[in-house]
N, C-alpha and C positions, 0 to 999 in steps of 0.2 A: 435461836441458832444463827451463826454469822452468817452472810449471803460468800460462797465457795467464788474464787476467780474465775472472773468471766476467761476463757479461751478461744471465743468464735462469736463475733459480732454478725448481725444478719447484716447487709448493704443497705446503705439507704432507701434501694431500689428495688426491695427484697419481693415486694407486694405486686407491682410490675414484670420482676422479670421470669419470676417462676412458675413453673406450672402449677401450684398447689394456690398460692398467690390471685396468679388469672382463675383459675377454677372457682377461688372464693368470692374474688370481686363481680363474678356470673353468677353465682348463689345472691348476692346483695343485690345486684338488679332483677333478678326472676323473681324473688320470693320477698321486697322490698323488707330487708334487713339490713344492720348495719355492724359489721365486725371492727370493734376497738383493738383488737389486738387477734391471735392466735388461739388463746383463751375461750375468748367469748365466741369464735368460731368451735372450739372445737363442743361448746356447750349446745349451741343449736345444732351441730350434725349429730349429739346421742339423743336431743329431746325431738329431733325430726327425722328418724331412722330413713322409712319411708322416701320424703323428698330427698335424703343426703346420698342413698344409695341411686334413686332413678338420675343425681344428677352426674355421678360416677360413669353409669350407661353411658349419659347422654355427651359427656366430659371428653369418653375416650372411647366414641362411638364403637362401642362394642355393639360385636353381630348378636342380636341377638331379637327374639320376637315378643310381640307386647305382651304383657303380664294381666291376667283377669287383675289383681292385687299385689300389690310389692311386699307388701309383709300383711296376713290376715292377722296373727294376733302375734303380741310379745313374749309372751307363755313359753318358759325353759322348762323342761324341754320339751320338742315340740312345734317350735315356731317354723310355720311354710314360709319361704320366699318366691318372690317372685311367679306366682302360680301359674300354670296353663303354658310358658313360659317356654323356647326351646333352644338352645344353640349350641356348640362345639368348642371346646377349649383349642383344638388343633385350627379351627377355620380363624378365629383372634390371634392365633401365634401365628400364623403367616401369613395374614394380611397384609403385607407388608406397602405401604404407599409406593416406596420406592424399590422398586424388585433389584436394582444394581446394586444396591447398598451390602456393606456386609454382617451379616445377620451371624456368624458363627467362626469363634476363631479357637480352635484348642492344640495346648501345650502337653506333651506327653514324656516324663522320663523313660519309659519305656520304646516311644516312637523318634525315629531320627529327625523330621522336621513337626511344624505345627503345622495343620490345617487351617484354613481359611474358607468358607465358602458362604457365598451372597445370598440374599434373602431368596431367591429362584431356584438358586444348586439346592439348595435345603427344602424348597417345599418341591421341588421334581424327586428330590430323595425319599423324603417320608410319602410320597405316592407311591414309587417303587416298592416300599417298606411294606405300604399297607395294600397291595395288589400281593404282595409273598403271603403275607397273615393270611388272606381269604383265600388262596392257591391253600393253605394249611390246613380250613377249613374254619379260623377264627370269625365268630359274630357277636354282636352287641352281646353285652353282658360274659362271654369266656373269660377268663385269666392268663395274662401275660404274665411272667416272670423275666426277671433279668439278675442273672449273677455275672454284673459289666460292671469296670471301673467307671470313671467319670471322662469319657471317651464320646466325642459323636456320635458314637452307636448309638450308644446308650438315650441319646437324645431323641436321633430320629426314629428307632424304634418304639420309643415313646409315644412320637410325635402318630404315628401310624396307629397303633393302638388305640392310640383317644380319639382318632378319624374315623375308625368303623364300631365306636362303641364298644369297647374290650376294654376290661381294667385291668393299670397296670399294679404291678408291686416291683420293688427293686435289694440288692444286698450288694455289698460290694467283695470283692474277691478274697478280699483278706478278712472276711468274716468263714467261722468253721461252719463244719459241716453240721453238728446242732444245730446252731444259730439259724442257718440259711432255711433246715428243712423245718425247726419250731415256727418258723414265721410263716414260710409260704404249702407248706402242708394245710393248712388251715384254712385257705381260701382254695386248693383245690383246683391247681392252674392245669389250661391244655396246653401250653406251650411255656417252654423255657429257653431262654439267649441266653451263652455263658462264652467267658472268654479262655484260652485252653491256659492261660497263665499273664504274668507280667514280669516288669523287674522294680525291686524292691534296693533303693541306695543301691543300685547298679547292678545288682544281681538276679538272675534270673528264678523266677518262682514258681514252678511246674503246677498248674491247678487240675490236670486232666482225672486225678484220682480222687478230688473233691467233688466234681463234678461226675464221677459216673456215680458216686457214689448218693449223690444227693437225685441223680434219677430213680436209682434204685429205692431210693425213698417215700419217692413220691407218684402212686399207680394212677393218680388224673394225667400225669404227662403222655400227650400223644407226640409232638415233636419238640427233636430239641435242636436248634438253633445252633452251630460253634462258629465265635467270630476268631478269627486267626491276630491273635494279637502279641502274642510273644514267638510268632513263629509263624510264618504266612501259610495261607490254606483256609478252613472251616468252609462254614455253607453261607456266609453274610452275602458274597458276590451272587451267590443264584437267588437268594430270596429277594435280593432287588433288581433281579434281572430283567423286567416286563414292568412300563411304564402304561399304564392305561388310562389316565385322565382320572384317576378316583379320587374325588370330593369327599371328604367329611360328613359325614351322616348329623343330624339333629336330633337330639336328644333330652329329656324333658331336662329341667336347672337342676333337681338335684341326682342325676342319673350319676353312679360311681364312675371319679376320674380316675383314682388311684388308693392303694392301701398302707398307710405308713402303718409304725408301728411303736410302741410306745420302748423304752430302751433296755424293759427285759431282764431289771435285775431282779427279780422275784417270779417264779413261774412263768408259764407262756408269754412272750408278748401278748399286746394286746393289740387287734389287725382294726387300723383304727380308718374307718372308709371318710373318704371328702368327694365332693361330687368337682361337676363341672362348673356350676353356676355360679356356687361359692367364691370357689377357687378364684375363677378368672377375672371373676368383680373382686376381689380383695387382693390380688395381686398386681392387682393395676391400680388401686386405690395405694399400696402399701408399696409398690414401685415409683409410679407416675406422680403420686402428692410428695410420699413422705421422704423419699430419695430423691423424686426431682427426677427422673431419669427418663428419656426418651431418644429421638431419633437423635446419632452422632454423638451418643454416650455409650461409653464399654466398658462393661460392668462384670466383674469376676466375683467369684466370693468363693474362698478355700472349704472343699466340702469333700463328701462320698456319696456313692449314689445311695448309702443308706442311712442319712439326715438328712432333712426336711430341707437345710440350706440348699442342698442340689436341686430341689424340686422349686424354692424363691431364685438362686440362681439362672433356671433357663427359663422362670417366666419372663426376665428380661424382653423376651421374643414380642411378651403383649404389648409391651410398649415402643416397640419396634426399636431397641436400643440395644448393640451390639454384645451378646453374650460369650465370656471366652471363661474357660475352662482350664482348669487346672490338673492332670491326672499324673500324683506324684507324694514324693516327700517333700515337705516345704522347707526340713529344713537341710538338703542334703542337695547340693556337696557342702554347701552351709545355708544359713537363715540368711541368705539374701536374694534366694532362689525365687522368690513371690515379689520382691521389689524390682527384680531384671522383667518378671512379668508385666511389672505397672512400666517399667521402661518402656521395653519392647516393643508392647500394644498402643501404648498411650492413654492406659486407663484412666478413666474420669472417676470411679469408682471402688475399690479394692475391700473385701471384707476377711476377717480370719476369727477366730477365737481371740479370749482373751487371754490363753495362755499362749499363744502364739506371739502377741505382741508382748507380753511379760519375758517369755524368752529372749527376742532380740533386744529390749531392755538390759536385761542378766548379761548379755551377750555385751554388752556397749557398741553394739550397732547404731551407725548414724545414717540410714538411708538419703537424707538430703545430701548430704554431702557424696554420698558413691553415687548414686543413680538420678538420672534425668525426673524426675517425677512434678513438670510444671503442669502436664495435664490432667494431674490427679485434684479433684474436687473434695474429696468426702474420705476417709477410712471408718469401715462398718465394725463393729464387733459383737460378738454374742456369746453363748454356750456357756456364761457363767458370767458373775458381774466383774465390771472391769474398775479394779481398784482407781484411787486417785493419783498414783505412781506412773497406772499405763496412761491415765488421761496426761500426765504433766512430759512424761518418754516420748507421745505422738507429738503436743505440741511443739515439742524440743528439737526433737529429733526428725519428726518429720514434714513438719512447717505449722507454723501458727496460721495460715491462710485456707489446710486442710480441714474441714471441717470434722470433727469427732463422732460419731453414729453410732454411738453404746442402744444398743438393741434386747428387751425382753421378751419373751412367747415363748411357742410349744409345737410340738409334732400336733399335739390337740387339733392345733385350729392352723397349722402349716403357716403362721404369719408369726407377726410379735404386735404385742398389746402396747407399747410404749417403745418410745426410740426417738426418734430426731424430726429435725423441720426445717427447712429453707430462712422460716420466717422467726425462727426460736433461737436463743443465744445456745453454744454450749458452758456448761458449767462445769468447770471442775470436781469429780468424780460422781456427778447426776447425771442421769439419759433426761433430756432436756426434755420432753414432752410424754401427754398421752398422746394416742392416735387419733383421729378425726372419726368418726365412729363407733370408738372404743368405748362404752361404757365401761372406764377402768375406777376403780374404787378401792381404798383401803380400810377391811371391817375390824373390829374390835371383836371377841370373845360371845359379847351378845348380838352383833349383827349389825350396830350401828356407824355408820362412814364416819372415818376421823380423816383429820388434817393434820400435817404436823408432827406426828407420831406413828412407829409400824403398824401395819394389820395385814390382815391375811388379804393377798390380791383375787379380786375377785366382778365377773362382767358382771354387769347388770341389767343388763338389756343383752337380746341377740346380734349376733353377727352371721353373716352369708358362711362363714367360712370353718365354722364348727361343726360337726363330724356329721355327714348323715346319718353316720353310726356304728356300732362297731361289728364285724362281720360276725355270723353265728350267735345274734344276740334276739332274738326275733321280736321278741318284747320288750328292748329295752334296759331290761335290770341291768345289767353291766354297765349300759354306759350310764344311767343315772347313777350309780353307786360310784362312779367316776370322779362325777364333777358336782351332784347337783343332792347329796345327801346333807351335809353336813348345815349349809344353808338352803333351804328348800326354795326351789323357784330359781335359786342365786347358783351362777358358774364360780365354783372354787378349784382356784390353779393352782394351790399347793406352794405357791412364793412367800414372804414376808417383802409388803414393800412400804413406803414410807412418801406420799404425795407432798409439795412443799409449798406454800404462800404463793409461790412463782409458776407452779405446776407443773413442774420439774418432778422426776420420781429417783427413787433410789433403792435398788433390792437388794435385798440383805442375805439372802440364802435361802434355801429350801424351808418353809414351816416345818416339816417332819422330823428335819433336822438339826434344831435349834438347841442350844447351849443357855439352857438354865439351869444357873448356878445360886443359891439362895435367895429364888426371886427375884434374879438380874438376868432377863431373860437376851439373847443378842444371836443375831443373823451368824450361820459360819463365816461370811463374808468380810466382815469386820475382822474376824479374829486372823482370817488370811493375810491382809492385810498387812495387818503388824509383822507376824511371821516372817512374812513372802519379803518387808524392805529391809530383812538381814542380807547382809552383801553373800554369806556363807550359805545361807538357805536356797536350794533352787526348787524346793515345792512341800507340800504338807496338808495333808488332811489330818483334823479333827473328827470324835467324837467324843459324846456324851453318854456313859450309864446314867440312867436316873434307877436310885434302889428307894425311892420314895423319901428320902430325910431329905429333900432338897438341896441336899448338893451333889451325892453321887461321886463316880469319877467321870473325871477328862482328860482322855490319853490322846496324846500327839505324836503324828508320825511325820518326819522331817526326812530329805532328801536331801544328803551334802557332800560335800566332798569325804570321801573315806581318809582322805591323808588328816584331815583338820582333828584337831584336840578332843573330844566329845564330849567330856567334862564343862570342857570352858566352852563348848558352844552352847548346850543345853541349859545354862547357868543364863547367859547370855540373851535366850530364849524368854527365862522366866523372868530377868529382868526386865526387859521389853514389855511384855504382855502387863505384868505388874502395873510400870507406870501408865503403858498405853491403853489399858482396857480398866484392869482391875483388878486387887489382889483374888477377889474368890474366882477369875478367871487366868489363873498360872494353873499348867497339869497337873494333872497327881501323877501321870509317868509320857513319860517321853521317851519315845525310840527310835533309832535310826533303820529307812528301808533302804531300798533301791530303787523303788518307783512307785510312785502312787497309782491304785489302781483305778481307772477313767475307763467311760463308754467311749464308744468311738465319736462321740459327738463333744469329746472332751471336756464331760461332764465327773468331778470327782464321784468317787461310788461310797458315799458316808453310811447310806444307809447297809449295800451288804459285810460293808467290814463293822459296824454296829452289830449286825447279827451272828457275823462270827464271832467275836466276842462273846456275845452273849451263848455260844455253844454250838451253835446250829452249823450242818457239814456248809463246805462252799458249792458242790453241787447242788443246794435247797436253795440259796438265795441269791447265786451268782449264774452267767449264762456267759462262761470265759469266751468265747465263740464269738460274742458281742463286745468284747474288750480292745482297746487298742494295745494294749497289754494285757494279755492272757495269763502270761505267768504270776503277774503280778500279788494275786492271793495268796494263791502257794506260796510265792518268797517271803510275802509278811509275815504268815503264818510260819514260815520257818526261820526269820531272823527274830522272831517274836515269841520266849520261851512259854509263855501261857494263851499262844496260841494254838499250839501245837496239840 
């Protein structure tokens, strides 16, 4: 395979001036090793778990108290960390060295200016917050709920919750009323914060009939919490009305921080718990090395409070490096609403989807040249692989000096397994590295690591920041049916990825979801690809029937202009895909929708329109409620005659 255009040279001085860099060359003198490169670094932090995480602690003086043992054994699942072991995820986010600094800056479409407030305003706040909670009656171990945008609230009522030991969970507004109560019914919260509405591309969205409704649902609720945010009022002013000096409580490493949830296209989510200890050591490992980010770095990342990226966005805090928030449509009044924010702020950092940067692509958006962007360092991406298109768009468009941060993971382990490095080139359409701890591997069929060629992504060792476990599981079986069936002992994430000579990765699509066509087996990813650099196409999900003869059908669903030819675009299609992929991968039918149907984490949804297809109602395999597009199945299914 040729070596892909370099697009990001690390500096000379790479190894000097970064913190991943300094951290490594302090590994080299404690532990008298010698790193040749990035590589062989990241090979002694999976074969010395143990000393790579105490040096993590020790790195970025996290609060925390000695451990009987850092890891007793490596044993999936099952592996203790840090034993005997105690500290606070909220006492590390505000720690702030320098209390004047500003620790929180959020942009609101719905709010007339942005907030600002320094590492002091913030942790006097979440005291306030969490002196309201115990006035409530909340203690270690209860349930917080929040049905809050991605708003300050949402932050410091967080921040307070994980200071008296309460777990939190989160949805964000424009999730329905299913959605909110299948996720958080099931952990059984005493208290819930909800906002009474917002505005939506400038219009105002009345939530108050969502939310009695989703009380009425849920008989653990003793109070409910209304923050006045589309209309001034609620009870937010009185619950932080009494400032009483309250500190953080200690709590053993793996005591529950919070409960994500897996994206719910098939039955219940799945209430998937992470602790504190994990967390705060893998967000500082996955902040502090692999971004680089620390004090006089402001770091945003386009999210909701109900993806995981909100929950990496304000760890920002651990690193004491300026977190600013987004709570809006990104791309309205147009797609350049998120670049006025890198303006504005001076971000050093900026993350979005990869359909986010594909659109302003589509769009012939030239950020460098409208907007100031000399303080920005790095643009992140995630929530699906980002073709070699959006890698060639950033470089083009929004400087070859920025560096590229194609990022993979999971709500799983609230981190990503692969992504970028200070010290790593970027490569044209590769996420340039594994992590520094990641035992990341790609297995074959029988279980054995290949090089060079796809397999299924999969850890090999543990990490701090996999699930304590998943709520109402008491023994286990759910979450090893998870991850840990199909290769025993071994974490299976469900990716196809592809590790390279260079040790550069490349994911391909969903394993569940793969396109085998006469034993030409290929990532959805790929096939996007193709598709998505028709000028005419602005999006398109695949699937695959397999009826067992090995080839099945592959029907394609495209998003286009309604005025355009359909004939001659679809021709156009199979031309494309012909020479670019493969004759046995052109469709056997291709249809025009209106939208492709995505989780709110703008993740395509291949698998429950596979199941529609195959017969099954969309209330068995869909949870619209969790859609960024709710309608979207209905429309398929009715612009799709053998849907119906």
């Amino acid at each position: 395979m040729d070596v892909p255009r370099e697009l990001w040279t690390p500096p000379f001085d790479a190894w000097e001036a970064s913190r991943v860099g300094r951290f490594l060359r302090g590994i080299e003198g404690k532990h008298g090793v010698s790193f040749a490169d990035y590589e062989s670094a990241w090979r002694w932090s999976v074969e010395h778990l143990p000393e790579f995480w105490n040096e993590v602690v020790d790195f970025f003086e996290i609060a925390i108290t000695p451990a009987t043992v850092v890891l007793g054994t490596e044993t999936m699942p099952g592996a203790q960390w840090f034993a005997g072991s105690t500290l606070n995820y909220a006492t590390n986010a505000l720690s702030w060295e320098d209390k004047s600094a500003v620790a929180l800056i959020a942009r609101s479409q719905t709010r007339q200016d942005d907030i600002v407030l320094k590492a002091s305003d913030l942790r006097q706040l979440v005291r306030a917050a969490a002196a309201g909670l115990r006035r409530l009656g909340v203690e270690k171990g209860d349930r917080v709920v929040a049905y809050l945008p991605n708003i300050p609230e949402a932050l410091i009522a967080f921040l307070a919750c994980a200071s008296l030991g309460a777990i939190w969970s989160s949805c964000p507004p424009e999730f329905g009323i299913r959605s909110v109560v299948d996720r958080f019914r099931q952990i059984e919260p005493k208290v819930l914060l909800a906002v009474d509405g917002y505005r939506h591309r400038g219009k105002p969205i009345d939530r108050s009939e969502q939310v009695a409704e989703i009380k009425r649902a849920m008989p653990s609720l003793e109070h409910t919490i209304t923050v006045g945010y589309l209309e001034p009022g609620g009870d937010w002013d009185s619950l932080l009305s009494v400032d009483n000096g309250f500190e953080p409580i200690q709590v053993p490493f793996d005591h529950p921080l919070y409960v994500l949830y897996s994206s719910g296209t098939t039955g219940l989510p799945k209430p998937i718990v992470h602790g504190h200890g994990g967390i705060t050591l893998e967000h500082c490992r996955a902040l502090g090395l692999q971004h680089d980010l620390g004090p006089g770095d402001r770091f945003a990342w386009y999210s909701t409070t109900g993806w995981m990226m909100w929950n990496l966005n304000i760890s920002g805090l651990l690193v004491d490096a300026t977190v600013v928030l987004f709570e809006g449509d990104p791309s309205f009044p147009d797609l350049g609403e998120l670049w006025r924010l890198a303006e504005d702020h001076r971000l050093t950092t900026l993350g979005a989807s990869a359909g986010f940067v594909l659109s302003c692509m589509k769009a012939g958006l030239v950020p460098k040249g409208q907007f100031d962007l000399s303080a920005l360092d790095s643009f992140g991406s995630t929530g699906s692989p980002l073709p070699s298109e959006g890698f060639r768009w950033l470089n083009e468009a929004v400087g070859d000096r920025v560096k590229i941060v194609s990022t993979s993971g999971g709500t799983d382990v609230c981190t990503a397994f692969v992504g970028g490095s200070p010290l790593v080139p970027v490569w044209e359409g590769e996420i340039s590295c594994r992590y520094l701890g990641m035992a990341v591997e790609a297995f074959d069929p029988e279980g054995n690591s290949v090089m060079g060629e796809t397999g299924e992504l999969v850890i090999t060792k543990p990490m701090p920041s996999m699930p304590v476990g998943f709520w109402n599981d008491p023994d286990g079986a759910a979450y090893r049916a998870a991850y840990f069936e199909h290769f025993p002992g071994i974490w299976r994430h469900g990716d196809w990825i592809e590790i390279t000579e260079r040790g550069s990765c490349i994911i391909t699509g969903r394993s569940d979801a793969t396109l085998n066509r006469g034993g030409v087996r290929m990532g959805t990813s790929e096939f996007y690809s193709v598709v998505e650099s028709i000028p005419e196409v602005s999006d398109s999900l695949v699937v695959h029937l397999d009826d067992g003869s090995g080839f099945g059908d592959l029907i394609l669903f495209v998003v286009a202009d309604p005025e355009l030819e359909w004939d001659k675009l679809a021709e156009a299609i199979r031309v494309e895909l012909r020479q670019e992929l493969s004759p046995r991968h052109v469709p056997d039918q291709i249809h025009r929708i209106n939208s492709v149907p995505r989780t709110v984490s703008g993740k395509k949804m291949e698998l429950p329109v596979k199941r529609i297809l195959m017969g099954r109602p969309i209330e068995e395999v869909a949870n619209q409620g969790a859609m960024v597009n709710p309608d979207s199945l209905e429309n398929l299914r009715a612009q799709v005659p053998q849907l119906k």
